[in-house]
C-alpha positions as CSV (number, residue, x, y, z in Angstrom):
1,X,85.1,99.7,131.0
2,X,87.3,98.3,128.2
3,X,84.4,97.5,126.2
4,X,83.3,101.1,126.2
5,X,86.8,102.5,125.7
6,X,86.6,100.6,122.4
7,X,83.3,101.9,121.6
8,X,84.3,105.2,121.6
9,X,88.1,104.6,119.7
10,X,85.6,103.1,117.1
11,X,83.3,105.7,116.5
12,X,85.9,108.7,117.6
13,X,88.9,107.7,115.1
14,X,85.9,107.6,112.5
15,X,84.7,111.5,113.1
16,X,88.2,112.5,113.7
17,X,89.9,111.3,110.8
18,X,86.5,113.0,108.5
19,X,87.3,116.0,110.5
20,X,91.0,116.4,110.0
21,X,89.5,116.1,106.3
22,X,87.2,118.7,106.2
23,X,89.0,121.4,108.8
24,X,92.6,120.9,107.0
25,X,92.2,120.5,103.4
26,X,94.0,119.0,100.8
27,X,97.4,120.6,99.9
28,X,96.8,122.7,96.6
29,X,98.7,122.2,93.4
30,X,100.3,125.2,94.0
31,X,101.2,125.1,97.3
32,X,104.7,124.8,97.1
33,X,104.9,128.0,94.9
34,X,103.7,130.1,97.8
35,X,100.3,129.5,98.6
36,X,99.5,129.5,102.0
37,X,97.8,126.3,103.7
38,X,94.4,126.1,104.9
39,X,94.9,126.0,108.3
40,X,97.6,128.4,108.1
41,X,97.6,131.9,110.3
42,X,96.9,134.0,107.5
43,X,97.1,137.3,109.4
44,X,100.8,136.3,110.4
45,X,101.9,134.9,107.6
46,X,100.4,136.2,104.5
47,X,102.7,134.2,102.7
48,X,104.2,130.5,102.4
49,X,107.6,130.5,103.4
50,X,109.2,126.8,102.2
51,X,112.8,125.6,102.5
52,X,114.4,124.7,99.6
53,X,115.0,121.7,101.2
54,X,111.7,120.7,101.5
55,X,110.5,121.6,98.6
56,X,113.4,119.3,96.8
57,X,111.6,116.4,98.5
58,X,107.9,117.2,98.6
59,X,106.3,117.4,94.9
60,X,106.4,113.3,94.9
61,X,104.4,113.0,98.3
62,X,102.1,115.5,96.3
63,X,101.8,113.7,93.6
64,X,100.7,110.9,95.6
65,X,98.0,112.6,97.3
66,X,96.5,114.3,94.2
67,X,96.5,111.4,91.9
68,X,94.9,109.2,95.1
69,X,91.8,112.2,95.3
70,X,91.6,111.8,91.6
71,X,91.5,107.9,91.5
72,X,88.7,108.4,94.7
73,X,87.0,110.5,92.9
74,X,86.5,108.6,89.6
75,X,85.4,105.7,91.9
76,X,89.0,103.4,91.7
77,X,88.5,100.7,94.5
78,X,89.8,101.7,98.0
79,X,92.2,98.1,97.4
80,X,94.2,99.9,93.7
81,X,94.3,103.3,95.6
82,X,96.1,101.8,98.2
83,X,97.8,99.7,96.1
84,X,98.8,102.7,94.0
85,X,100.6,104.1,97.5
86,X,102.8,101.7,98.2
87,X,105.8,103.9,97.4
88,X,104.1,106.8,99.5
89,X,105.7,105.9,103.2
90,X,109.0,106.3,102.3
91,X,108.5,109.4,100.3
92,X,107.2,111.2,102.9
93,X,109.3,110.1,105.3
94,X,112.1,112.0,103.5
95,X,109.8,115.3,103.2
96,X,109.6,114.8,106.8
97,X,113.0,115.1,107.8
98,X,113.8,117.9,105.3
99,X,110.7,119.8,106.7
100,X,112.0,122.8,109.3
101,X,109.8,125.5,108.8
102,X,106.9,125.7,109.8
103,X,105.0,125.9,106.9
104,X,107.2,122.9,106.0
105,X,105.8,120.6,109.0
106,X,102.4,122.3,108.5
107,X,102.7,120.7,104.7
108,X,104.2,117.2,105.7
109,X,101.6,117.1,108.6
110,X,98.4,117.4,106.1
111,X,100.5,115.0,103.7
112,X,100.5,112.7,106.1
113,X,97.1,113.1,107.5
114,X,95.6,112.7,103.9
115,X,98.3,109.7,103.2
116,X,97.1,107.9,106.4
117,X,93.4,108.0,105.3
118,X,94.2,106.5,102.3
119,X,96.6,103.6,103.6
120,X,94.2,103.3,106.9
121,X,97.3,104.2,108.5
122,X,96.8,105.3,111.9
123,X,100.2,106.3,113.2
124,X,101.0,108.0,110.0
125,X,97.6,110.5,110.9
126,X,98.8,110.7,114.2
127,X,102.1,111.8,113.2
128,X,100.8,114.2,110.7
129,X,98.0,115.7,113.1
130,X,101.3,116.4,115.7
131,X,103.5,117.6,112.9
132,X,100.8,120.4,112.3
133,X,100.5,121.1,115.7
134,X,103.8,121.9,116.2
135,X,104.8,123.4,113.1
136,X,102.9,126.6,115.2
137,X,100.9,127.5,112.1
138,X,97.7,126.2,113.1
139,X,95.2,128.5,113.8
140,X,94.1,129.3,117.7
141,X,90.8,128.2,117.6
142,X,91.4,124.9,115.8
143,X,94.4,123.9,117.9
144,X,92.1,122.2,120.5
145,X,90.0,120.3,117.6
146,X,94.0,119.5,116.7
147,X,94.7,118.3,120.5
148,X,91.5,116.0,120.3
149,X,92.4,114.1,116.8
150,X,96.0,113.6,118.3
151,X,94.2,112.2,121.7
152,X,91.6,110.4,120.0
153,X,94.3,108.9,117.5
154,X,96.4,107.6,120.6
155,X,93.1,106.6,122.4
156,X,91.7,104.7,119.7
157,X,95.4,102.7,119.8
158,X,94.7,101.9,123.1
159,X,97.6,104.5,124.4
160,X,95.7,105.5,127.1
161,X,98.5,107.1,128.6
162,X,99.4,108.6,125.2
163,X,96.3,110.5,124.8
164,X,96.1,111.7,128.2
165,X,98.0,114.7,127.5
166,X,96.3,115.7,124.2
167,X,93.0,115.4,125.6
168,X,93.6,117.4,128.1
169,X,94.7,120.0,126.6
170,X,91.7,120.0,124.3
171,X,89.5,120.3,127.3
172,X,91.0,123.0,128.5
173,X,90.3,124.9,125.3
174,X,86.8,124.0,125.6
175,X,87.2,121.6,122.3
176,X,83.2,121.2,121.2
177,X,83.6,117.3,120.7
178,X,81.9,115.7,123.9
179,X,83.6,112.7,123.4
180,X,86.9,114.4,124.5
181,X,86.4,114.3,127.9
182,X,85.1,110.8,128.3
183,X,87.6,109.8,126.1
184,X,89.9,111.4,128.8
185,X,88.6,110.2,131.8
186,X,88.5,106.6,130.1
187,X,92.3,107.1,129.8
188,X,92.8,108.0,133.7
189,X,90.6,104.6,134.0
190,X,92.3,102.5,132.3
191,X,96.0,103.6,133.5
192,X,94.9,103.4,137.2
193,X,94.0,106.7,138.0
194,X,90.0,106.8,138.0
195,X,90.3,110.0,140.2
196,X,92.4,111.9,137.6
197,X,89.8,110.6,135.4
198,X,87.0,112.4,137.3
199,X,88.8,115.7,137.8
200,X,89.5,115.6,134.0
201,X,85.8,115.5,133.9
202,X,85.3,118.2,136.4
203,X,87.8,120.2,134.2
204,X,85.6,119.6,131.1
205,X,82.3,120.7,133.3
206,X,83.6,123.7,134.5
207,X,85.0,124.9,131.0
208,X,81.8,124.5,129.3
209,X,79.8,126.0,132.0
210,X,82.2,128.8,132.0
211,X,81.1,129.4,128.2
212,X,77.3,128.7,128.7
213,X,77.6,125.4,127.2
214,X,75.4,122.3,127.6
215,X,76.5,119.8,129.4
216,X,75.9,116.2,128.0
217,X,74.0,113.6,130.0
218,X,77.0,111.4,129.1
219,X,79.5,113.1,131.3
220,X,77.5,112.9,134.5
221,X,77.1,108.8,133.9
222,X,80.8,108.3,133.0
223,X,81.7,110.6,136.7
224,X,79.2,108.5,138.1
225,X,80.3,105.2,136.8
226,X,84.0,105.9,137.7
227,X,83.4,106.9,141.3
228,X,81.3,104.0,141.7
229,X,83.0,101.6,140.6
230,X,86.7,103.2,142.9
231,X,84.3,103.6,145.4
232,X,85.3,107.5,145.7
233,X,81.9,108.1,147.2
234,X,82.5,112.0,147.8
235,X,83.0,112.4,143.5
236,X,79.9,110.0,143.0
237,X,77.5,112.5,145.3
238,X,79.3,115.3,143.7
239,X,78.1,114.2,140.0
240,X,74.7,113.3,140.9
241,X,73.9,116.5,142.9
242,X,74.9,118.0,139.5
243,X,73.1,115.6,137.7
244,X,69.9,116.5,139.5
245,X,70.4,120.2,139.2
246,X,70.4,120.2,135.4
247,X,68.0,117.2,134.9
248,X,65.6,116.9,137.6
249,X,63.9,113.7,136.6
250,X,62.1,111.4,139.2
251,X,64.8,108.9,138.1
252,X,67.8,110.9,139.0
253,X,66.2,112.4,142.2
254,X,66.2,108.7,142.9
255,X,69.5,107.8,142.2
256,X,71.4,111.1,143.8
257,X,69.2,110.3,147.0
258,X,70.6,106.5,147.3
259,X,74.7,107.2,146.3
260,X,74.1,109.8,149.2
261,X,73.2,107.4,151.5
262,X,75.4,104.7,150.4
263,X,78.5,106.9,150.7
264,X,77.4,109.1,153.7
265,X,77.1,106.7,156.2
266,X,73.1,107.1,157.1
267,X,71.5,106.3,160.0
268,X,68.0,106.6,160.9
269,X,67.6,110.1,161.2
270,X,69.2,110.7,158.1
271,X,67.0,108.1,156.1
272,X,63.8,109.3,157.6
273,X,65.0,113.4,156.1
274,X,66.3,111.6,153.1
275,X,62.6,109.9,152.6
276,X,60.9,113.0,153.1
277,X,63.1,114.3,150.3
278,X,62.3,111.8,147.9
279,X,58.6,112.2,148.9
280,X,59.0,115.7,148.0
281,X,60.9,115.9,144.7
282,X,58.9,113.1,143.0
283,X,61.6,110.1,143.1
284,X,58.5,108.0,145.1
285,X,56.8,108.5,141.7
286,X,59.7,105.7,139.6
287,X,58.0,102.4,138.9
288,X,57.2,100.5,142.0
289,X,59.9,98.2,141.6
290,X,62.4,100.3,142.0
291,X,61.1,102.5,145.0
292,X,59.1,99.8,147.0
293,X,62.6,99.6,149.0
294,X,62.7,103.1,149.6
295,X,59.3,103.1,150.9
296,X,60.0,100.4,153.8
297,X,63.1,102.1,154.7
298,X,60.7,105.3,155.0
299,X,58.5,103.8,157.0
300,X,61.1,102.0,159.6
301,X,62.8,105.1,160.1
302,X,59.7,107.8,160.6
303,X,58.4,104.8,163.6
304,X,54.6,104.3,164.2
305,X,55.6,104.3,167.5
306,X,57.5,108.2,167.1
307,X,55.7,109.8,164.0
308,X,52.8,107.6,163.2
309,X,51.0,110.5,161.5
310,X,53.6,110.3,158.7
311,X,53.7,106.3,158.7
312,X,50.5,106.2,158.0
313,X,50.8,108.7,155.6
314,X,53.8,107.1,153.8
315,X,52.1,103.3,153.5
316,X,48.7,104.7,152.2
317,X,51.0,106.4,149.3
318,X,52.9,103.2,149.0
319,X,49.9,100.9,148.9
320,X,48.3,103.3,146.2
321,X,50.9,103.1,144.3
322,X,51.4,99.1,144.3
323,X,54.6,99.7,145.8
324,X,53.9,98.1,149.5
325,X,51.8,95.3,149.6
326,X,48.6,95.3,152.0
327,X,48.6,91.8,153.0
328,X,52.8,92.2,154.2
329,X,52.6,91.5,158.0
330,X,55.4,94.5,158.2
331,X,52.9,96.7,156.0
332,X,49.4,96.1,157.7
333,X,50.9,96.1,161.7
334,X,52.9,99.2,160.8
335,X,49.5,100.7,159.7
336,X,47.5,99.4,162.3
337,X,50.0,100.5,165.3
338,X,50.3,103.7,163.5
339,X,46.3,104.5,163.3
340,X,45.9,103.4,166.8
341,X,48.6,106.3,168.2
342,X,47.6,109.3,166.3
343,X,44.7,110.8,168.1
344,X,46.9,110.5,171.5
345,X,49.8,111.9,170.0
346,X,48.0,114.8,168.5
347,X,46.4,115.4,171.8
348,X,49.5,115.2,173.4
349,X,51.1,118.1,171.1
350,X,49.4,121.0,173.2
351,X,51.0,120.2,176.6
352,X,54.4,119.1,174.8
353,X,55.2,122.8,173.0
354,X,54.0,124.1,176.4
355,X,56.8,122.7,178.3
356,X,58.9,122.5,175.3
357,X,58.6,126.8,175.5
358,X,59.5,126.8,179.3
359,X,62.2,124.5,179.0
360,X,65.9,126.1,179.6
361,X,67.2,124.2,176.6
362,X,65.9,123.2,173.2
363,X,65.9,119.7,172.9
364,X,61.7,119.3,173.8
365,X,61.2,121.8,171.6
366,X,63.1,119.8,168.8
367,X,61.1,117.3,169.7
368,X,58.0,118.8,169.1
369,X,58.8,120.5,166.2
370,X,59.5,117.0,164.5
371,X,56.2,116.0,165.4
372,X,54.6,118.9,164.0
373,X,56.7,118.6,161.1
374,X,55.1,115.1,160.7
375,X,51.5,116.6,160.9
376,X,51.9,118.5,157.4
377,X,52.3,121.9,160.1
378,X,55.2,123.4,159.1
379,X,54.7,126.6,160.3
380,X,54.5,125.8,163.8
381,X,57.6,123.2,163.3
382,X,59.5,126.2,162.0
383,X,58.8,128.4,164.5
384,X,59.7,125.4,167.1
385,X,63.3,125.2,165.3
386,X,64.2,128.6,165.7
387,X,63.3,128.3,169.5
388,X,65.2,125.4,170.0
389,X,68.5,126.7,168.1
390,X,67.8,130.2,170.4
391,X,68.0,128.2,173.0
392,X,70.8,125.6,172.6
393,X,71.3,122.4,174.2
394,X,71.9,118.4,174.0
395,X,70.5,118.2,170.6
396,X,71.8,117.3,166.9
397,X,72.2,121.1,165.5
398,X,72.8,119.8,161.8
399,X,69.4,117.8,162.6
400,X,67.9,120.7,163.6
401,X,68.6,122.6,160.6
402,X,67.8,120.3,158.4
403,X,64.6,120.0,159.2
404,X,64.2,124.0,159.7
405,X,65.0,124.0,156.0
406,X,62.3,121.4,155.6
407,X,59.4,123.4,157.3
408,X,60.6,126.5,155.5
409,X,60.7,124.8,152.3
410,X,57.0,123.6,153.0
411,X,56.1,126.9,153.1
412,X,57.9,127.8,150.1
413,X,60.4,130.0,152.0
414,X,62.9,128.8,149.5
415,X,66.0,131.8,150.5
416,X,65.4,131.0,153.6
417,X,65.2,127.1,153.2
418,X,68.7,126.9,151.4
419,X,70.2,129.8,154.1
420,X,69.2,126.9,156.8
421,X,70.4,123.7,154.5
422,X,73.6,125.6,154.1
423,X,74.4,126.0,157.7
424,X,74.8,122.0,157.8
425,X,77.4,120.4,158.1
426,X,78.7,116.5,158.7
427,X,77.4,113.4,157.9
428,X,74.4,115.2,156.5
429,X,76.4,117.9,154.8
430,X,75.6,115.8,151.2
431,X,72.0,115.2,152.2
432,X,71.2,118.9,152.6
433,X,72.5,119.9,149.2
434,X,70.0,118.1,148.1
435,X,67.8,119.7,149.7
436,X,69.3,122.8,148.6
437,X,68.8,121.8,145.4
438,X,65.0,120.9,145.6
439,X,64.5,124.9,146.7
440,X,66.1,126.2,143.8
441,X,63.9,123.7,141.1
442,X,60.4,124.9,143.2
443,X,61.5,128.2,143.3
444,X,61.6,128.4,139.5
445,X,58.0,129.7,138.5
């Protein structure tokens, strides 16, 4: 984690100190006579107001900074400018302490930001970026741009707890810089506090939403990454749910299907619903190296003994995909049990939703709506379902719905789908807002 936290000081202390630059300006000539500032509130204050005091003090540090954007400008090596400045600290630490307006701090703050640049000084930036910001004279809409410099300048010192407050305040104006935010989260990180770090994140994701922003990729991994790594299992399904909602690659389907069970505490029935998820949304279609796992797991937990229809239907895509391997004894006696039961268990399927339908409860008729569901027949699995959660009875409700979402989603009854994946709740509570999330993408024309 350091070494990214240092990737980003590097290249954010870079863009920052070329935006102070650009967004601030270079105090005029003429400034002191009454020309406003650049990133003064011109509506409120038409006109520079300047203590004497300050003024008494301030040409010098002027002086300084002109003659060094002269000396850039005719090409003087970056060694004679800074060479040239050597006087320039002390000068404007005096302006500094005479400044008490605000147009006075507003001045002293761009004299130092410009002065810092020059020197390489980061501190003296820092202190000129704050000086700005609280000489109230900054306009609105920068002040967040404002909050990041300060909290990139602090981050990029490695004051991780210095830059936590800056940062945060630049996310909550919705500051455009991505960085901000992992910047932000990175702090939380590194001071202990990696769920902080996440909500800080969250904070960031909800702003930008909020104003029909893109969210960056990079915001997702860092939440990701975090939660990981704190094991905070809720936060990591959290981030890739949202990952997959907004970029639905096989690769991400993948990776938002295995944190889920990592963190949710699967067992077989959840692994089987969380195959038949991954069959569905394309994450069996990764390279076989990272989903010939996923494919034995598949097949242990659908049974050629239970749902042999579906094993057989899970190793044939496996094997023609080079994922399973044929000559695996766990492979080929899978298939072969699981071809030897299927003409019995379809013939048993007639006499099963029969008593299944005359049964008080609904736990035969769950049962033979999983079969049917495992036959490619959703329709009459759904209607199966619905008997069995008419009925009631000794069977796993959240189970039940799940796989009513399923069916429905087979038949692309996607409203109806994501009303019955909503309904769950517990362990599989993660895995169904997955599902939920599949009916929205295949809903999409």
């Amino acid at each position: 984690m350091r070494g990214n936290a240092m990737k980003y000081a590097k290249l954010g202390a870079a863009r920052a100190a070329l935006a102070v630059a650009l967004s601030t300006g270079v105090v005029a000539g003429g400034m002191l006579l009454g020309a406003a500032p650049a990133a003064a509130k011109e509506k409120e204050a038409p006109k520079a107001t300047y203590s004497k005091e300050f003024i008494a003090v301030a040409g010098p540090v002027q002086k300084f900074v002109q003659d060094a954007q002269a000396a850039k400008a005719k090409g003087t090596p970056d060694a004679q400018i800074k060479a040239s400045l050597a006087d320039a600290p002390a000068k404007l630490a005096i302006a500094e302490v005479a400044a008490k307006t605000g147009q006075d701090k507003l001045a002293a703050g761009q004299f130092a930001v410009q002065l810092g640049g020059f020197l390489e000084d980061t501190p003296m930036r820092s202190r000129g970026v704050r000086n700005m910001l609280e000489s109230g004279m900054v306009e609105a809409d920068k002040v967040p741009t404002f909050n990041f410099y300060l909290g990139n300048f602090a981050y990029a010192s490695k004051d991780f707890q210095g830059a936590i407050d800056p940062l945060t305040k630049a996310i909550q104006g919705n500051v455009s810089e991505d960085a901000a935010a992992e910047m932000l989260a990175d702090s939380y990180t590194q001071v202990g506090k990696p769920a902080e770090g996440i909500a800080a994140l969250k904070m960031a994701y909800d702003a930008r939403k909020a104003a029909n922003g893109t969210v960056p990729d990079g915001w997702y991994t860092r939440a990701k990454i975090i939660a990981y790594k704190a094991k905070l299992g809720s936060q990591a399904i959290e981030w890739s749910t949202l990952e997959v909602a907004a970029q639905p690659t096989a690769l991400n389907w993948l990776g938002a299907g295995q944190l889920a069970r990592e963190f949710g505490g699967f067992g077989k029935e959840e692994s089987l619903d969380l195959g038949r998820l991954f069959l569905r949304s394309g994450a069996l279609d990764n390279d076989k190296q990272f989903v010939a796992r996923e494919f034995i797991e598949y097949v242990q937990a659908a049974d050629p003994r239970r749902l042999p229809g579906e094993t057989v239907k899970v190793i044939e895509l496996g094997l023609s995909k080079g994922a399973l391997d044929s000559s695996d004894v766990f492979v080929s006696d899978s298939l072969t049990q699981a071809k030897g039961r299927i003409a019995s268990d379809k013939a048993s399927l007639v006499g099963l939703e029969k008593d299944a339908r005359a049964s008080a409860d609904g736990k035969l008729a769950v049962a033979t709506a999983d079969a049917y569901l495992s036959y490619d027949n959703p329709a009459k699995a759904e209607e199966l379902y619905q008997l069995a959660l008419t009925k009631g009875g000794a069977f796993d409700m959240d189970r039940a719905e799940t796989r009513l979402g399923i069916a429905q989603l087979d038949q692309d009854k996607f409203d109806a789908a994501k009303a019955s994946f909503a309904k769950v709740g517990g362990v599989r509570a993660p895995l169904a807002k997955l599902w939920s999330v599949l009916a929205d993408q295949k809903a999409k024309p």
